[in-house]
DRENMILO-408951 format. One record per residue (C-alpha): x, y, z; residue number from 1. Coordinates in steps of 0.001 Angstrom, whole numbers, always signed. Last residue first. Layout:
DRENMILO-408951
((X; Y; Z); NUM)
...
end
This chain:
DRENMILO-408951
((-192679; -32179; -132858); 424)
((-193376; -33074; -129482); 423)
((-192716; -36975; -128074); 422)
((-195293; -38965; -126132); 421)
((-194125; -40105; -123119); 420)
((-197996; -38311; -121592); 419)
((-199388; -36672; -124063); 418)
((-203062; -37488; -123302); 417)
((-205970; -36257; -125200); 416)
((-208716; -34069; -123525); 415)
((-212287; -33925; -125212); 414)
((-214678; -36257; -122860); 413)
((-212584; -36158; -120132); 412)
((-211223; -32228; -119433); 411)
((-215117; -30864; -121173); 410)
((-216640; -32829; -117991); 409)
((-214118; -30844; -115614); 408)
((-214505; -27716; -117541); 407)
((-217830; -28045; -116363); 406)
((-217652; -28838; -112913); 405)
((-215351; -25631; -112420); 404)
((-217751; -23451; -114019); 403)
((-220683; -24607; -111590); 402)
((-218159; -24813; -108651); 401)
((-217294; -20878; -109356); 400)
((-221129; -19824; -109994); 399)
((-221745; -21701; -106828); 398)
((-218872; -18731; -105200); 397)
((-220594; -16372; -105775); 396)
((-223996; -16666; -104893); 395)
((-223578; -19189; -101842); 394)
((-221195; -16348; -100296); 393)
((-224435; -13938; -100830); 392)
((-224549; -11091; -102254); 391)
((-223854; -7843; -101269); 390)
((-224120; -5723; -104452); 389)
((-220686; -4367; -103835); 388)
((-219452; -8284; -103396); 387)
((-221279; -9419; -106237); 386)
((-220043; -6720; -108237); 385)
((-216391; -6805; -107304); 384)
((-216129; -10123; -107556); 383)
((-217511; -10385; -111267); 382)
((-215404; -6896; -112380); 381)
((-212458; -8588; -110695); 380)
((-212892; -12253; -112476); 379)
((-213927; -10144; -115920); 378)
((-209983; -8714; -116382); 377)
((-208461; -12420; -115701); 376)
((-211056; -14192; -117899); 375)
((-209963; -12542; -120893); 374)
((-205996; -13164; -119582); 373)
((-206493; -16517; -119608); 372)
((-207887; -16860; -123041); 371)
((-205297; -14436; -123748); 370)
((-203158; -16958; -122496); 369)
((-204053; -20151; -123987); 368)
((-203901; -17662; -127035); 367)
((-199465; -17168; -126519); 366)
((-199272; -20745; -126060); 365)
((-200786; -22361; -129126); 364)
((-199265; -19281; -130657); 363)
((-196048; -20062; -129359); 362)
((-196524; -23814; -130289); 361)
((-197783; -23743; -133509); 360)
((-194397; -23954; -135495); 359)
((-193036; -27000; -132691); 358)
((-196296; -29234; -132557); 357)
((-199477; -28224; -130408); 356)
((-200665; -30729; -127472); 355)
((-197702; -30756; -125218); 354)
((-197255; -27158; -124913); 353)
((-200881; -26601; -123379); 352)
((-200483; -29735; -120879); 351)
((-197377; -28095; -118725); 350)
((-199379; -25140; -118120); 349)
((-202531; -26583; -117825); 348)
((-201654; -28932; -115247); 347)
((-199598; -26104; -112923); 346)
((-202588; -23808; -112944); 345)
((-204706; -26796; -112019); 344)
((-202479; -27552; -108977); 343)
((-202851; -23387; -108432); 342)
((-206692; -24345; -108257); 341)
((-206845; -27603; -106224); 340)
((-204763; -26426; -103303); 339)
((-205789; -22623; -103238); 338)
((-209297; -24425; -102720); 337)
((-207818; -26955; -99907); 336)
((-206076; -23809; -98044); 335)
((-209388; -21756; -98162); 334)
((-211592; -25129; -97363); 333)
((-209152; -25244; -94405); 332)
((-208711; -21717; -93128); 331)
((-212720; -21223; -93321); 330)
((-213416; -24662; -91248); 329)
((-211347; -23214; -88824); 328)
((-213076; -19789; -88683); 327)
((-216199; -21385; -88092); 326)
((-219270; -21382; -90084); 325)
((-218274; -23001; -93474); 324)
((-221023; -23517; -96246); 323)
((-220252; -21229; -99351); 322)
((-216562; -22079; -98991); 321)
((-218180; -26146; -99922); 320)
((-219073; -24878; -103299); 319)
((-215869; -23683; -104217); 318)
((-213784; -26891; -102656); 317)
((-216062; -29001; -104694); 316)
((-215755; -26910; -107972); 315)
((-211795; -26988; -107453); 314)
((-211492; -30852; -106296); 313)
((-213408; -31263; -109867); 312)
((-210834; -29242; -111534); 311)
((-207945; -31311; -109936); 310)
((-209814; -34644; -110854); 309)
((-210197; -34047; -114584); 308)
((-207121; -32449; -114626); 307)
((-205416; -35493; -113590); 306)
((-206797; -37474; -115688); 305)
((-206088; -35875; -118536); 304)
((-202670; -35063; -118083); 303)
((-201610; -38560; -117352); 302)
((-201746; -40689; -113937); 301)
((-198181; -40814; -112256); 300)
((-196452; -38150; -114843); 299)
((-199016; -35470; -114232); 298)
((-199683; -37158; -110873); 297)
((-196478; -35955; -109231); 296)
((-196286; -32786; -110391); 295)
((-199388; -31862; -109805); 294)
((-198562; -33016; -106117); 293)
((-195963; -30392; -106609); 292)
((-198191; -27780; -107395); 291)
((-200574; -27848; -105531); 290)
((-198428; -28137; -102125); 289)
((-196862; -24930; -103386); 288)
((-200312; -23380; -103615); 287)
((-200953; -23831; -99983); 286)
((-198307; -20657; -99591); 285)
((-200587; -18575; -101261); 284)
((-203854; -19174; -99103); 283)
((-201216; -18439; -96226); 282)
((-200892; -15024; -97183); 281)
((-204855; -14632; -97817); 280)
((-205104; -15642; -94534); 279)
((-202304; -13217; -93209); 278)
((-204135; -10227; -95248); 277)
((-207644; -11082; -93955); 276)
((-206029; -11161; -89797); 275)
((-204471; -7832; -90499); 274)
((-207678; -6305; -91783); 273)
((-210041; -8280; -88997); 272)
((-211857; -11370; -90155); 271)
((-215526; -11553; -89916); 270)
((-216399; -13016; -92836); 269)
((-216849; -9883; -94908); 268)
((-212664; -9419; -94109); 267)
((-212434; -12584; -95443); 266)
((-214162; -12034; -98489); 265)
((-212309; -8254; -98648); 264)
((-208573; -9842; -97963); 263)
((-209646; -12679; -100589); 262)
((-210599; -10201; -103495); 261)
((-208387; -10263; -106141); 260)
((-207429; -13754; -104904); 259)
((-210349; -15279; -105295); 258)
((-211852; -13681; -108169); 257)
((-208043; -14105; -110208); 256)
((-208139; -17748; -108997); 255)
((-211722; -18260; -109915); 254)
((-211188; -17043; -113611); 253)
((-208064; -18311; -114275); 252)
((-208830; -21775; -113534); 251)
((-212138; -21357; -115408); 250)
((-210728; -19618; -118776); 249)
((-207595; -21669; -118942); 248)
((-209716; -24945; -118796); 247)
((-211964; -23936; -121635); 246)
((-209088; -22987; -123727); 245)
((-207479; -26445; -123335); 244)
((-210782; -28313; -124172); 243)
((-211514; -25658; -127224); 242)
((-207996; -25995; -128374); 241)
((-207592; -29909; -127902); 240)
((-210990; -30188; -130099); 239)
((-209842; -28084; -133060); 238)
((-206346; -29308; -133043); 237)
((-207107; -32230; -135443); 236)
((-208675; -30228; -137791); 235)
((-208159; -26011; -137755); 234)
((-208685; -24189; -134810); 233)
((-204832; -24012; -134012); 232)
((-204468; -22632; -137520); 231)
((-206950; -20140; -137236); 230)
((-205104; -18487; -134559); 229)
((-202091; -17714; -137248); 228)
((-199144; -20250; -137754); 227)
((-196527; -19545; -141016); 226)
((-195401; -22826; -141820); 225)
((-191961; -25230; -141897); 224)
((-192187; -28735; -140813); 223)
((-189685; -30065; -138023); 222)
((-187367; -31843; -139946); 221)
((-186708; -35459; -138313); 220)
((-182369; -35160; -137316); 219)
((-180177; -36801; -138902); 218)
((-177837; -39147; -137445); 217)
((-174239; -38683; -135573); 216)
((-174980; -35578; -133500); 215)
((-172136; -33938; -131752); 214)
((-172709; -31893; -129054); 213)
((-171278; -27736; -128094); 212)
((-174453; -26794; -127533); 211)
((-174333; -24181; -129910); 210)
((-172426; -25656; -132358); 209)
((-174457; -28782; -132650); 208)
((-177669; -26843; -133342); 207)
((-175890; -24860; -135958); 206)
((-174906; -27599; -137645); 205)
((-178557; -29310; -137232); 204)
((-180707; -26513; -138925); 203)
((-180558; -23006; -138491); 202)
((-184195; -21677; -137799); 201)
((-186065; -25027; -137006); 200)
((-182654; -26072; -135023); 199)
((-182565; -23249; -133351); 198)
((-186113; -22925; -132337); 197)
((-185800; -27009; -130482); 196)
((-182671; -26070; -129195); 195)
((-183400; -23512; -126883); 194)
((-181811; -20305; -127422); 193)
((-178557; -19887; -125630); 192)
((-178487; -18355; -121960); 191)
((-175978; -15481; -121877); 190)
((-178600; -12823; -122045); 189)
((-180506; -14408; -119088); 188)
((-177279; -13974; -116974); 187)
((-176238; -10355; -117687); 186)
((-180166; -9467; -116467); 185)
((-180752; -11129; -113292); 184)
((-179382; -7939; -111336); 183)
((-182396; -6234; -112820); 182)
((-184530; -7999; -110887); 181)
((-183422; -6440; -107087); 180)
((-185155; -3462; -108911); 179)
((-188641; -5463; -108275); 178)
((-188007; -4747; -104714); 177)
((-189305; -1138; -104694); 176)
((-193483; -2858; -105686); 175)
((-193533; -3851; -101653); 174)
((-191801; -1039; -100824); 173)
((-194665; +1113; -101960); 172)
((-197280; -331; -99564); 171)
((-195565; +1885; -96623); 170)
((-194674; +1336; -93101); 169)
((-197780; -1349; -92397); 168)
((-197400; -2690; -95491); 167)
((-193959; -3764; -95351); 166)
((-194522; -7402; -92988); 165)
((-197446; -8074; -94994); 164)
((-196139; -6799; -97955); 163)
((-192935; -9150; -97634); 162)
((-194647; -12350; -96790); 161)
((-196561; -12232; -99685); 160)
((-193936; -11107; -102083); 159)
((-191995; -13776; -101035); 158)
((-194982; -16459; -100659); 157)
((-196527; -15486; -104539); 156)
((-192714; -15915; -105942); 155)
((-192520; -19495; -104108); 154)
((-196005; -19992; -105459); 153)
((-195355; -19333; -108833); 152)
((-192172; -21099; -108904); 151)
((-194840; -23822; -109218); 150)
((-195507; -23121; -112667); 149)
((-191329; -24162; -113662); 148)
((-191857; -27330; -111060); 147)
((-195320; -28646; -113016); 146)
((-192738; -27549; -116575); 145)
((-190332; -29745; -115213); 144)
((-192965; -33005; -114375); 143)
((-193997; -32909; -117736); 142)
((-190906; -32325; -119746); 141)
((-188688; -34980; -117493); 140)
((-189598; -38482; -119530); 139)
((-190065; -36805; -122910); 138)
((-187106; -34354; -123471); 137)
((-186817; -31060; -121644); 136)
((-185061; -27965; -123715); 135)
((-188163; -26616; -126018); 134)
((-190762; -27255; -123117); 133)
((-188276; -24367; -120984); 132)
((-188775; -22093; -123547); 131)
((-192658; -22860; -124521); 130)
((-193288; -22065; -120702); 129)
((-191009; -18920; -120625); 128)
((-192808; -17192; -123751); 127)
((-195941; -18213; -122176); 126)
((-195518; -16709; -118969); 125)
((-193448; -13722; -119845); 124)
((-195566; -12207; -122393); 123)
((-198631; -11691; -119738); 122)
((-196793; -9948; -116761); 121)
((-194535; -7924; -119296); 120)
((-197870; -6968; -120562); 119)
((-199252; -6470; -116929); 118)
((-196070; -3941; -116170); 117)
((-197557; -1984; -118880); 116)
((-201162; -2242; -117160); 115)
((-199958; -1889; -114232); 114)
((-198169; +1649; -115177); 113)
((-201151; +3304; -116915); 112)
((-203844; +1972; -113627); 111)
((-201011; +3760; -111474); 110)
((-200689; +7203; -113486); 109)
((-204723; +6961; -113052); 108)
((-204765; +6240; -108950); 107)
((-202553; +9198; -107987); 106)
((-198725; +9663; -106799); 105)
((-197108; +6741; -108285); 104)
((-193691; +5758; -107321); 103)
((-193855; +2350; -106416); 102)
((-195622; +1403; -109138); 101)
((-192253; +2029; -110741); 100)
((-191182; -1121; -109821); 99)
((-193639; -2916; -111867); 98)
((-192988; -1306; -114442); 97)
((-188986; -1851; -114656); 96)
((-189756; -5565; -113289); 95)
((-192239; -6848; -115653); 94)
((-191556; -5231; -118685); 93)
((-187818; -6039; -118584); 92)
((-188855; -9735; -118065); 91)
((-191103; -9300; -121143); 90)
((-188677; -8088; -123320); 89)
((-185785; -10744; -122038); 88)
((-187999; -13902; -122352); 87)
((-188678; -13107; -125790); 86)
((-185049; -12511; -126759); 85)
((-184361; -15680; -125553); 84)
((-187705; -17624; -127059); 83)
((-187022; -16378; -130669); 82)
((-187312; -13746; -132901); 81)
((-190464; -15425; -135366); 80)
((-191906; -17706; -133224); 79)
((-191531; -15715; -129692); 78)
((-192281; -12108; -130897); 77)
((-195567; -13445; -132987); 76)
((-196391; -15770; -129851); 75)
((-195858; -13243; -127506); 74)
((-197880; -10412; -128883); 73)
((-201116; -11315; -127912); 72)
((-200387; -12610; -124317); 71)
((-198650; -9555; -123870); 70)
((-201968; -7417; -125070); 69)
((-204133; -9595; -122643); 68)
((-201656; -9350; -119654); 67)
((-201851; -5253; -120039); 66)
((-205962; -5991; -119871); 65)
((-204944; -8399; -116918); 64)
((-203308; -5840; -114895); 63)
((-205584; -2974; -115688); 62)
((-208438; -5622; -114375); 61)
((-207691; -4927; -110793); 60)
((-207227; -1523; -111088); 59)
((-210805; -1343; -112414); 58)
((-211982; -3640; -109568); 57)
((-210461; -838; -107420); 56)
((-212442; +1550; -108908); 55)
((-215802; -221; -109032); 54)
((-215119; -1220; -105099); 53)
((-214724; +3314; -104266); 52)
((-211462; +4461; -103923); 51)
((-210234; +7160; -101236); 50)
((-206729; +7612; -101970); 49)
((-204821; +6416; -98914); 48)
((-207550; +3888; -98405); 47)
((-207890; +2014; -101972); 46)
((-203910; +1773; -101586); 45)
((-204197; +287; -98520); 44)
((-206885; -2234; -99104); 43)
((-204584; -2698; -103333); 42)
((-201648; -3484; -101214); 41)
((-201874; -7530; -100515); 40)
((-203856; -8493; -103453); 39)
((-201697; -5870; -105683); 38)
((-198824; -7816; -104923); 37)
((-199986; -10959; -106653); 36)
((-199121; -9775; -110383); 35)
((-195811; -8645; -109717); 34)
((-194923; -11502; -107434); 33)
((-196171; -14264; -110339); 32)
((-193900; -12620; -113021); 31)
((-190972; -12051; -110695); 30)
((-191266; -15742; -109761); 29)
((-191490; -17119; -112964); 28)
((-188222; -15395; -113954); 27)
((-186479; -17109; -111110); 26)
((-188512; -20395; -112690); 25)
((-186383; -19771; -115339); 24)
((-182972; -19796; -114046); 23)
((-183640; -22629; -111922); 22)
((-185165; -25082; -114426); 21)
((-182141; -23958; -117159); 20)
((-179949; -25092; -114512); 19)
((-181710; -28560; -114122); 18)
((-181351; -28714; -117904); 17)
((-177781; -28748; -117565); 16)
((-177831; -31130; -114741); 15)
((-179618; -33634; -116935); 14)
((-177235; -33299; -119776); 13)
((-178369; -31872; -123021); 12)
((-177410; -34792; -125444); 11)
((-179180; -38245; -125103); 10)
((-182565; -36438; -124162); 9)
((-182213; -33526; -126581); 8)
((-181602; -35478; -129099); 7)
((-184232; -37957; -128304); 6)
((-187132; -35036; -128426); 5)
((-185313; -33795; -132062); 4)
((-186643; -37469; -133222); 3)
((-183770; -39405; -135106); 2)
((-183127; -40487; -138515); 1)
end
């Protein structure tokens, strides 16, 4: 008898799973685009039709209220259809809504189309995180899902780089590109379903037939139940969902105030328009650097312990924003605080997966994002305030280090670590 983990270790070859790397972090990138380009065109679009802060915080949170309902649904479509099909609904969502931003004529039609194009946003992440967990074995699962989340930053640069070079002419052709998407369509429907669902829906025959292995020794059953929320708060899995939960909340919820608002913070700071949107563009491309040395310590250090010290870098970072005086010392702690966060980003996503067993781990998944996704429609509302109500850069960003510090302590005294340990 044999663990499904050393299955896929002895039998999907490396460069096999380095394909299915590419091809989803691709996906990753459309996902992470469409939800960043409204940082670079929501100044021009709040000046070609006249919107007040509380209107453009409500665009803001459109995104994440669509990202709430595809959070929901994701681990019901997911479990029970499968991660391919899945991945294809929300993909669709993303990039057919997204593009059609670009064709909006007034500020309600847009708010109905983000927060579509938010649901594709918010299914996608998950469904392609438990996806690409399902076809990594032990030693590579860690570091691979760290590379998957940093195709996040790649996806943040392009778009980046692209509405600041577009915006000038017209903010629209920076939501026309998602079309190019389309084009990736023929080659996620011929990707097979990872191995871990078909094998829990079909059993080891059909496991061997779509892989095209052979598989001398049974395979450990992977138990059979129906998962609801309650499930995940339930015993063991009680403590690892509150820690995890807690960690989605804060790492979503300063990333989503910074970068909903960065061109506006900077632009408060002294920064001319252009100047804020270039700053905010290199903010992004620190996130790669995030990512990858998350990559590195995830399978260096453990999970826990290297969330414990990315989350405190985050709160330290936050704190220290409050404090600079020069623009140099702003483009640093800026860069170091796009650091820390997006290298939390990459921790929890490859962490969540780890700590629920095969039947759970959709919805283990899919609520780690709502969670997300909760905190993703109050970050704007939070930024917007404090920034309408003119307060102070101490103000808002201390309540940022203050939540950081604590998800920190909740990281070490209730994480677990799954590092080399196998999923079920």
């Amino acid at each position: 008898m044999v663990s499904l983990d050393s299955v896929i270790e002895q039998k999907i070859a490396p460069n096999y799973q380095k394909k299915m790397l590419f091809i989803t972090s691709l996906m990753w990138m459309f996902d992470a685009a469409g939800v960043l380009v409204l940082s670079f065109t929501l100044p021009n679009i709040s000046k070609e039709w006249n919107l007040s802060v509380s209107t453009s915080a409500n665009v803001i949170s459109s995104t994440f209220v669509g990202m709430l309902i595809g959070a929901l649904s994701v681990g019901i479509v997911s479990d029970m259809f499968g991660r391919k099909l899945s991945n294809i609904l929300y993909f669709l969502f993303t990039v057919i809504f997204t593009a059609l931003l670009g064709f909006t004529k007034d500020v309600g039609t847009f708010i109905v189309l983000r927060l579509l194009a938010g649901i594709g946003y918010g299914g996608l992440m998950p469904s392609v995180n438990a996806y690409m967990a399902e076809f990594t074995g032990r030693g590579l699962r860690g570091a691979y899902l760290v590379l998957l989340e940093a195709s996040w930053a790649i996806g943040s640069i392009i778009i980046g780089l692209i509405s600041v070079l577009t915006v000038g002419v017209s903010w629209r052709i920076s939501y026309y590109v998602f079309l190019i998407g389309i084009l990736l369509l023929p080659m996620l429907f011929k990707l097979p379903e990872s191995p871990r669902f078909v094998f829990k829906k079909s059993g080891k025959e059909k496991l061997e037939k779509v892989f095209s292995i052979k598989i001398e020794d049974n395979i450990e059953p992977i138990p059979e139940s129906k998962v609801g929320v309650i499930d995940i708060l339930k015993g063991a899995y009680f403590k690892r969902t509150v820690m995890i939960w807690i960690q989605w909340f804060t790492v979503s919820f300063v990333y989503y105030t910074l970068f909903s608002w960065a061109p506006k913070i900077f632009a408060q700071q002294g920064l001319s328009a252009t100047k804020s949107l270039w700053f905010t563009f290199f903010m992004m491309v620190a996130q790669l650097p995030g990512y990858l040395s998350a990559a590195y310590f995830i399978e260096k250090i453990g999970r826990k312990k290297s969330l414990v010290v990315y989350t405190l870098g985050m709160a330290i970072t936050s704190i220290i924003w409050a404090f600079v005086s020069s623009t140099v010392q702003l483009v640093i702690v800026a860069l170091l605080l796009s650091f820390f966060t997006l290298g939390v980003w990459g921790l929890v996503y490859a962490y969540t997966p780890e700590l629920y067993p095969t039947a759970m781990r959709g919805t283990g998944n899919g609520m780690a994002g709502v969670i997300a996704r909760i905190a993703g429609i109050l970050a704007p509302q939070y930024g917007g305030f404090m920034l309408a109500n003119n307060k102070s850069f101490l103000e808002i960003f201390g309540y940022l280090a203050l939540l950081s510090i604590i998800s920190s302590i909740i990281a070490g005294i209730m994480g677990v670590e799954t590092k080399q340990k196998d999923i079920f």
